[in-house]
C-alpha positions as CSV (number, residue, x, y, z in Angstrom):
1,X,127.6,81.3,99.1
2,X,130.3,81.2,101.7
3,X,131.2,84.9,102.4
4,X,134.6,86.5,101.2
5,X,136.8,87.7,103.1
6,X,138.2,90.4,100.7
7,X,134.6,91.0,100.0
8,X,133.7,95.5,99.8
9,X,133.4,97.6,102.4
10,X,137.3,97.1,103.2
11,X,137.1,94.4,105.5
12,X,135.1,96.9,108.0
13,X,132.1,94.0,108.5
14,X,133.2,91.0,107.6
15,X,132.8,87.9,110.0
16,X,135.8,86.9,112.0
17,X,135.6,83.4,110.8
18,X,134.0,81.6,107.8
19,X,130.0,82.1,107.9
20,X,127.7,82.5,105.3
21,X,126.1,85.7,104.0
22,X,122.9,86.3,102.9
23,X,123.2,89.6,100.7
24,X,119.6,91.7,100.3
25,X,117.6,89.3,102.7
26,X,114.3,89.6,103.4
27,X,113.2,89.5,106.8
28,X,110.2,87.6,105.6
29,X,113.1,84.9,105.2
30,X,113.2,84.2,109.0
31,X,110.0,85.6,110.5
32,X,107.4,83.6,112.2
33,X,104.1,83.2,110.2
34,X,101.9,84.9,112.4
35,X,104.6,87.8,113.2
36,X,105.2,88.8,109.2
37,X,101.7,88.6,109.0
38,X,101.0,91.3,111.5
39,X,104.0,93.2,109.7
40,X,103.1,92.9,106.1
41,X,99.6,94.3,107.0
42,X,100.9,96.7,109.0
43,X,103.3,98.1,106.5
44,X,100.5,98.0,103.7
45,X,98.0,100.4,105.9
46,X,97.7,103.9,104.1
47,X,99.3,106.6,106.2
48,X,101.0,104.2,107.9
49,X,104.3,105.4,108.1
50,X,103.0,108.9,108.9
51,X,100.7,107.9,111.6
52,X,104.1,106.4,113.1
53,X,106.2,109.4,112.0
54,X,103.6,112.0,113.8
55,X,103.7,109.7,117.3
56,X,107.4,110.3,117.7
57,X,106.6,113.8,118.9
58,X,104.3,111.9,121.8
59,X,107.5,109.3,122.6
60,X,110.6,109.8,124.5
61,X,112.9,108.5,122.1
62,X,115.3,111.3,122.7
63,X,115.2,110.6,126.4
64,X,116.2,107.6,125.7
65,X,119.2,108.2,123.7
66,X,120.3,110.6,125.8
67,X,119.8,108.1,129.3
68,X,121.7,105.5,127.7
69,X,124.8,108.0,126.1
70,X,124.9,109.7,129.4
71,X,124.3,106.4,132.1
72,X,125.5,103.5,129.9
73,X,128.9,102.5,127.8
74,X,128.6,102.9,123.9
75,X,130.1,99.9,122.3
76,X,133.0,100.7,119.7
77,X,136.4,100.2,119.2
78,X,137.7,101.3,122.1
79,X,135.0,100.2,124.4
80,X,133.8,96.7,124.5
81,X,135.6,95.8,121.0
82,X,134.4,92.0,120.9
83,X,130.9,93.1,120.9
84,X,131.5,96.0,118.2
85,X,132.7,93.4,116.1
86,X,130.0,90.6,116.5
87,X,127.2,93.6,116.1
88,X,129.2,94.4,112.6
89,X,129.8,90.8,111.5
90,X,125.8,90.0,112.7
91,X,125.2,93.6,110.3
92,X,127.6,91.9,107.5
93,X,126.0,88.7,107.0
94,X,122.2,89.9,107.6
95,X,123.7,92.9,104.9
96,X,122.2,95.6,107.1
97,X,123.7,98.4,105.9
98,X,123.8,101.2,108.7
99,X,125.4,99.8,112.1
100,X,123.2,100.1,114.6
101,X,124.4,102.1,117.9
102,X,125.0,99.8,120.8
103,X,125.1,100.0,124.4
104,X,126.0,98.5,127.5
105,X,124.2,98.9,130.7
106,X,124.5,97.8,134.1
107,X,122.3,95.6,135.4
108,X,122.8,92.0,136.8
109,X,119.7,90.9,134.9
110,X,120.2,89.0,131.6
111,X,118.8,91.2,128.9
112,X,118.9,92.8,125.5
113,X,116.8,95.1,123.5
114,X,116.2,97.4,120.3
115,X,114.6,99.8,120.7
116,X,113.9,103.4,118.7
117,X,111.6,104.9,116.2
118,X,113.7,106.8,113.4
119,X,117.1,104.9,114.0
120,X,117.3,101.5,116.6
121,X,119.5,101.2,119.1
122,X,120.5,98.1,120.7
123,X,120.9,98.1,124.5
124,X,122.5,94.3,126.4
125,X,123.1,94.1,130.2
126,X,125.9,93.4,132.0
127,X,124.4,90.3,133.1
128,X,123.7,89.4,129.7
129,X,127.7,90.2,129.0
130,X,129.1,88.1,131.6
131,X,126.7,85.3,131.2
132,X,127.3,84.2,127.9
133,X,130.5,83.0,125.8
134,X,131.8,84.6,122.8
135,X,129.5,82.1,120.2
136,X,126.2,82.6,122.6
137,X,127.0,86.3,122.4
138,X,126.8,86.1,119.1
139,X,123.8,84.4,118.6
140,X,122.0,87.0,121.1
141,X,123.5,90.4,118.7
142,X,122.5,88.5,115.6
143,X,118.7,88.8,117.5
144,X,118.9,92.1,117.6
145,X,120.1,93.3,114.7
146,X,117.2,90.8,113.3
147,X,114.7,92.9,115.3
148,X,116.1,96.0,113.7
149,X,116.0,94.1,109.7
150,X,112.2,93.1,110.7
151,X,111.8,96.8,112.1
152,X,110.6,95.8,115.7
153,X,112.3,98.3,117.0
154,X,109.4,101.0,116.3
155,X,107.0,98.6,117.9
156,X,108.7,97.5,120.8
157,X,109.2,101.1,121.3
158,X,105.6,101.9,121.1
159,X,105.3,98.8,123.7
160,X,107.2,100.4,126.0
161,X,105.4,103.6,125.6
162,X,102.0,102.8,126.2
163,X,103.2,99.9,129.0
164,X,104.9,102.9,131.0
165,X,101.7,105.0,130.1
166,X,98.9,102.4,131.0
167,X,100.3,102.7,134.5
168,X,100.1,106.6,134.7
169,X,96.3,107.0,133.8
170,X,95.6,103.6,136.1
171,X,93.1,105.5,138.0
172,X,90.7,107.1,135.1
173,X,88.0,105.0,134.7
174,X,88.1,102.8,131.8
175,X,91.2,104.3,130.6
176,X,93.5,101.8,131.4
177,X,91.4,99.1,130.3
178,X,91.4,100.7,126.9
179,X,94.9,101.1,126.7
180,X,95.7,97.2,127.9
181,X,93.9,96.0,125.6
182,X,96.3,97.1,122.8
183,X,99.4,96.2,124.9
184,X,97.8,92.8,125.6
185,X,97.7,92.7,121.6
186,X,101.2,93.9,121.6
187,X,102.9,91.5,123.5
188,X,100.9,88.7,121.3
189,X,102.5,90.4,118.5
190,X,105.6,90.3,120.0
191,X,106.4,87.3,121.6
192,X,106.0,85.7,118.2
193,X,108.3,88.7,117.2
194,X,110.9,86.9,119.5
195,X,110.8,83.6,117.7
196,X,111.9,85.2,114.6
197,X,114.4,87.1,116.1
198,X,115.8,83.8,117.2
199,X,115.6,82.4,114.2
200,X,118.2,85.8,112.7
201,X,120.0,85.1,115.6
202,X,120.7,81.4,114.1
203,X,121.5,83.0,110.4
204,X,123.8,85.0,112.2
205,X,125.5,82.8,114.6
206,X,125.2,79.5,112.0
207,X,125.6,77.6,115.3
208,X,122.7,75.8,116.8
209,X,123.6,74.7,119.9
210,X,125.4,78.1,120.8
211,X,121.5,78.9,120.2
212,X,120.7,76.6,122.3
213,X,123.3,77.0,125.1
214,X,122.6,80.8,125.2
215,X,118.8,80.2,125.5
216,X,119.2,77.1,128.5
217,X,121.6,79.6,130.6
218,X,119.2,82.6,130.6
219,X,116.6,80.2,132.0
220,X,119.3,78.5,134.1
221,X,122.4,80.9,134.5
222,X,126.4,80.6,134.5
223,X,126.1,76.6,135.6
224,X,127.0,75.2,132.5
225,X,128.5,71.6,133.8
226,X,125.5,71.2,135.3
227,X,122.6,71.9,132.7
228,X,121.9,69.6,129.3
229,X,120.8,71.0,126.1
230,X,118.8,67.5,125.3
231,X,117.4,67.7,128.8
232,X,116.5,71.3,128.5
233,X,114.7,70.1,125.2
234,X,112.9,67.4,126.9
235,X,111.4,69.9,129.6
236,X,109.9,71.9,126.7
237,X,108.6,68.4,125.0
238,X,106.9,67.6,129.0
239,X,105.7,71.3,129.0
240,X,103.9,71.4,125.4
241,X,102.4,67.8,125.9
242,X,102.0,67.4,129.6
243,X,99.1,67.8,132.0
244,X,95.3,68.1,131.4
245,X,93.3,71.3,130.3
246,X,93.8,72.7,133.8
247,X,97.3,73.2,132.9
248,X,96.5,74.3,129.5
249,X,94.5,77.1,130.9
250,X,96.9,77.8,133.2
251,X,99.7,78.2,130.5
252,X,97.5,80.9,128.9
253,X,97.5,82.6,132.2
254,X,101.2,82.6,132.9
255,X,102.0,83.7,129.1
256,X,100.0,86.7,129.5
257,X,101.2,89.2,131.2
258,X,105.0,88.8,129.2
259,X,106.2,90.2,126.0
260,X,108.5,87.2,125.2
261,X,107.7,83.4,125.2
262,X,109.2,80.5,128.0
263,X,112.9,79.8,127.7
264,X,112.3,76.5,126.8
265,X,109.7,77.2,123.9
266,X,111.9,79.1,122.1
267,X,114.3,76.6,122.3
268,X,112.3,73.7,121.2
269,X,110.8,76.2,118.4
270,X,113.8,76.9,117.2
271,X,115.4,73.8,117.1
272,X,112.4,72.7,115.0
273,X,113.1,75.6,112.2
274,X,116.7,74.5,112.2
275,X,115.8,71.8,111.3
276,X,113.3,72.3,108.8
277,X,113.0,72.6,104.7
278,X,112.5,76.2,105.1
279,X,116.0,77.3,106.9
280,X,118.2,74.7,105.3
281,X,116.8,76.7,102.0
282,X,117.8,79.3,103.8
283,X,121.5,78.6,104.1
284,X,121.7,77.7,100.6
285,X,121.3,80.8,99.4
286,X,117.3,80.4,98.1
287,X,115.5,83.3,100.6
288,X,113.2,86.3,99.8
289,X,115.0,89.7,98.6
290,X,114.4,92.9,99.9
291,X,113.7,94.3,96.8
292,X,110.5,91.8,96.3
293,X,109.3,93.2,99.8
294,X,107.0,95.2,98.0
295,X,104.9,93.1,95.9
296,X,104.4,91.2,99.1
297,X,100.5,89.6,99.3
298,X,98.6,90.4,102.2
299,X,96.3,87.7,101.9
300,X,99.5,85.2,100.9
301,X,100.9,86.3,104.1
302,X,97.5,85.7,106.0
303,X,97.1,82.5,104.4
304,X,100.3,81.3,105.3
305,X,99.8,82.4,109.0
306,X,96.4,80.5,108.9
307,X,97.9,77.3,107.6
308,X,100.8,77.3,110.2
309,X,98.1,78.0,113.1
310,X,96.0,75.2,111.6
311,X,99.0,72.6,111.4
312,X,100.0,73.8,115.0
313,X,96.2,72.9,116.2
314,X,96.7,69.8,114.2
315,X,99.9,68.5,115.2
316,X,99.7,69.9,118.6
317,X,99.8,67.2,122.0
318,X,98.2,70.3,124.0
319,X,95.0,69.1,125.4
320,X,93.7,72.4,124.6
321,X,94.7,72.2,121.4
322,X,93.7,68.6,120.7
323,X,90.5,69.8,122.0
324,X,90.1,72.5,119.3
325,X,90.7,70.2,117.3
326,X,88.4,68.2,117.8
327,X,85.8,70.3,117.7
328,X,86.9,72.0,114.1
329,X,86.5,68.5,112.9
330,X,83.4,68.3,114.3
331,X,84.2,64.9,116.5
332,X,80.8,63.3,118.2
333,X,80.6,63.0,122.0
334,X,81.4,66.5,122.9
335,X,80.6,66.5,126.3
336,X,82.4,63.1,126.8
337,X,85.8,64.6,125.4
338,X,85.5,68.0,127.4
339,X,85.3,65.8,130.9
340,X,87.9,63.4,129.4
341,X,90.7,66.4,128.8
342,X,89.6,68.2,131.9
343,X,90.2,65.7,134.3
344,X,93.3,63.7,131.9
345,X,91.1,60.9,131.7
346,X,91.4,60.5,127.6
347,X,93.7,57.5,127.5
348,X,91.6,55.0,128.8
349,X,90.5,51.8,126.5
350,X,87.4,53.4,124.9
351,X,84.9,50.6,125.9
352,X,81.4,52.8,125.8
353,X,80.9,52.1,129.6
354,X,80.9,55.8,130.4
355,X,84.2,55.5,132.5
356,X,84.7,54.3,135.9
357,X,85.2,57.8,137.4
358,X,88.7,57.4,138.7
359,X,90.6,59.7,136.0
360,X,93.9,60.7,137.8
361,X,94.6,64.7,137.9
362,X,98.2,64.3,137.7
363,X,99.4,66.9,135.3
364,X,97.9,69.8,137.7
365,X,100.6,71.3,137.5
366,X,101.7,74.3,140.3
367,X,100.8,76.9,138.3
368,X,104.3,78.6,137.9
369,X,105.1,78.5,134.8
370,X,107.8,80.1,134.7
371,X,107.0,83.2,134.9
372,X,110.3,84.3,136.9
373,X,112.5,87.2,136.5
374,X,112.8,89.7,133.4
375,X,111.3,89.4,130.1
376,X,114.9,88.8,127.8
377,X,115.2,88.6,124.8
């Protein structure tokens, strides 16, 4: 299914060197279980669409397209030409057919979003610009036109909205609690939004270590010679199986507050789906179609979102998780395994002598976690 060259459309968004295309794809093909969940539900609501459709009135969409065509430089051929044709090659291969507009914007942060209700726009930094090479670059526009496929671009919009908004009505009572509630859920949604995106961003780029390079020097910055892609895999390995529930809690905590997930678990979770059944299916050409979008199941969708989260709490090395765990199978000695994970005394020899009372604490961890700098996508 290699893509041709000499293909329709004139040659106006075809890749500039030999990738594969994947002609009426499905988002479903690359979302994460618990995001196309959220979506397929969300799409199958009555009045949907026209509950969506009547809140544009309420959100400054308009300002927005006007603040970035009057304060920001629209990408084409006669500004920023590299990036016009990565955004029509990443459009090409994921067969989007209308070109999203795209902008650059100064700012020294590393970032990128898609944002819009009727049509998405795609906005990356000049930080983001000058950071990355031309195959990481790639990788990041394939991302966003993959938001703008799965249609985040209404949400994240919304996000935005009601983020800015919460902040306004801060001082009626109960009022912002009410509206943080739904942008806590939001960014839930969200952040397992950004894993798919990743994943288009792959299908796009068809280069996983450019993936994996792009993610690594957000986190890192412009040092290449100095930063490891293995050894930016093994902090994510240390920081999914390390520590004790403290630092399990604590993870929770740090994730919170952020609409997109730490550097290095998006890096580990997509170098797991690249590696996996399901993408190499992918790239031969056997994915969902657009066209079957909808006779989409719910309750498949649900179900399929309930058996990933139950292999994650299965498979997990989290002593949270492992804890769950252990409880949905009912394990004896409750009491014994809460102390045991709290305090990272589970490894010892077993023996039935109630433990000797000197567990070590020394995953505590600092309580960071990462939670530097600007959420990116």
């Amino acid at each position: 299914m290699t893509e041709d060259r000499n293909e329709a459309t004139g040659g106006e968004n075809v890749p500039s060197r030999q990738r594969k295309r994947f002609p009426g794809i499905s988002s479903r093909a690359y979302e994460h279980p618990a995001d196309r969940s959220a979506l397929v539900a969300l799409r199958k609501l009555s009045g949907f669409d026209t509950v969506f459709k009547a809140l544009s009135a309420l959100l400054p969409e308009r300002s927005l397209r006007l603040l970035f065509l009057s304060d920001s430089v629209r990408v084409g051929d006669a500004q920023f030409a590299h990036l016009h044709t990565m955004l029509r090659d990443a459009c090409y291969i994921l067969d989007l057919e209308k070109v999203p507009a795209m902008y650059v914007t100064q700012d020294p942060r590393p970032n990128a979003m898609c944002i819009g209700l009727d049509e998405p726009i795609i906005v990356v930094t000049t930080g983001l610009v000058e950071l990355l090479d031309e195959e990481e670059m790639r990788a990041v526009v394939g991302h966003e036109v993959g938001h703008a496929l799965s249609g985040h671009a209404v949400y994240r919009t919304i996000l935005l909205f009601l983020t800015s908004l919460a902040v306004k009505v801060a001082w009626i009572p109960l009022g912002n609690v009410a509206i943080m509630a739904i942008v806590t859920a939001l960014r839930e949604w969200f952040r397992k939004s950004e894993l798919s995106a990743d994943r288009a961003g792959l299908l796009v780029g068809q280069d996983t270590r450019a993936s994996m390079r792009g993610l690594m020097k957000i986190a890192g910055g412009n040092h290449l010679h100095e930063m490891n892609v293995d050894a930016f895999l093994e902090q994510a390995k240390e920081y999914e199986e390390g520590g004790d529930l403290r630092d399990s809690v604590l993870k929770i905590l740090n994730v919170l507050p952020r609409t997109h997930p730490f550097t290095t678990v998006r890096a580990a979770e997509l170098k797991k789906w690249s590696e996996s059944r399901d993408y190499q299916r992918v790239m031969d050409g056997h994915y969902p179609r657009r066209e079957e979008d909808k006779d989409t199941s719910v309750t498949d969708s649900f179900r399929d979102s309930a058996s990933h989260y139950a292999d994650t709490v299965r498979n997990s090395k989290d002593p949270l998780m492992k804890l769950v765990g252990d409880i949905a199978g009912g394990a004896g000695d409750l009491g014994g395994k809460l102390r045991d994970r709290f305090t990272g005394g589970g490894n010892s020899g077993g023996n039935g002598s109630g433990g000797n009372g000197n567990a070590s604490a020394d995953g505590d961890g600092d309580g960071t976690g990462g939670g530097k700098g600007p959420a990116k996508d």
